[in-house]
N, C-alpha and C positions, 0 to 999 in steps of 0.2 A: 448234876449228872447229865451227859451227853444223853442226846436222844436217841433210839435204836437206829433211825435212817441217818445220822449226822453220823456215829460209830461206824457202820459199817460201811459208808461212803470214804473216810478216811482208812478203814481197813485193809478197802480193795485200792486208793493209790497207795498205801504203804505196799500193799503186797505186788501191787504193778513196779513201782520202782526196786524190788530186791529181785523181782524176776526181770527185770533191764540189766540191772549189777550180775543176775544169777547167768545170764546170755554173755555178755561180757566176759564172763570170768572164763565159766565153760567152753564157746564157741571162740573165743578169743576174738570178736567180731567188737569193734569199737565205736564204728559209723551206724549212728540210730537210721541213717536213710539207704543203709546198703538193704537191698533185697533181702539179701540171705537174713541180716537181724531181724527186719519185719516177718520174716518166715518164723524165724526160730520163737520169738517173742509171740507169735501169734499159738506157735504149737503148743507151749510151756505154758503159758495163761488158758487156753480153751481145758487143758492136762488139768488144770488147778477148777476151775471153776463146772466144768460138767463130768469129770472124774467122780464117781464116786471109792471113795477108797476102801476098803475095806479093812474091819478091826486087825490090830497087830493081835496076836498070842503071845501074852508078856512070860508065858511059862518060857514057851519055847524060844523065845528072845535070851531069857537069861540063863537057859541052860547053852544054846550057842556061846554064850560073852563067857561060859566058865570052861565050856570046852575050848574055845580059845586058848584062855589063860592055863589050863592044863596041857595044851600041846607045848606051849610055849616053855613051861616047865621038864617036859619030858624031851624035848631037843635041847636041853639045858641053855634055856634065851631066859636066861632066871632076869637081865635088864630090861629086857622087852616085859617078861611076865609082870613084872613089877611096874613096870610105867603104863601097860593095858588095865592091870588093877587100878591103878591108883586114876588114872583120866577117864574111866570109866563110872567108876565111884564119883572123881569130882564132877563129870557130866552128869549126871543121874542125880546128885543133890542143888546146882546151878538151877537160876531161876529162869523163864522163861517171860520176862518182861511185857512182851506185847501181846501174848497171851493172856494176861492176868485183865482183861479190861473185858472177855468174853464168859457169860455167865457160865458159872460149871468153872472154874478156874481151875481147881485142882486136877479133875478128871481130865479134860484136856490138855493139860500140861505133862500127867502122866503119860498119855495116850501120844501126846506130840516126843516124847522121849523116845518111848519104847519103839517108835517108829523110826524116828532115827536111828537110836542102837540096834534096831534088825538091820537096815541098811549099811552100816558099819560094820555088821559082824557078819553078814552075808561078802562083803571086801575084804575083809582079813580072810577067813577063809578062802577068797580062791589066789588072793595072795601066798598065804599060805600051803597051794595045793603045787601052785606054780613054782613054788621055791625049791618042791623036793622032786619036783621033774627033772 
């Protein structure tokens, strides 16, 4: 078994390089030596590491994700309802890999979900607010 300083040395460049990919993606910035990426790279890393975040409410997470799915039924998007069920369900049961090496496996894995599906279902939603403007 790795040791706690060798784990989380490897942790923080795993998570430096998906926040490189994660600037990339987003900012559409490609050049590691353009300013603006060193900008954005620095804001999005200090975000992660002195951020504290606070607990998701998985009630209120998954009552969003079914009110969702209920609007989507009642403006008859019975395709949409059906593919929000079903990637929702397979996301929520998907495993969360690089998580599993951090004691507490489960609970943080829960807790890395339900954090994402608040974010995803806080985007559908104004998705959806915006579609019947």
């Amino acid at each position: 078994m790795a040791r706690p300083c060798l784990l989380w040395s490897r942790l923080d460049r795993q998570q430096e390089q998906d926040v490189r990919e994660l600037v990339r993606r987003v900012a559409g910035l490609r050049d590691e030596a353009d300013p603006d990426f060193q900008l954005a790279l620095h804001f999005v890393l200090s975000n992660f590491r002195f951020h504290h975040f606070l607990d998701v409410n998985s009630h209120k997470v998954e009552k969003t994700i079914e009110g969702i799915y209920e609007k989507f039924i009642i403006h008859s998007d019975l395709s949409k309802a059906a593919s929000w069920k079903r990637l929702t369900e397979e996301f929520l049961n998907a495993s969360l890999p690089s998580i599993k090496e951090i004691k507490g496996e489960h609970h943080a894995m829960t807790k890395a979900k339900v954090g994402v599906m608040q974010l995803q279902a806080k985007e559908h939603q104004r998705l959806l607010a915006a579609a019947r403007s």
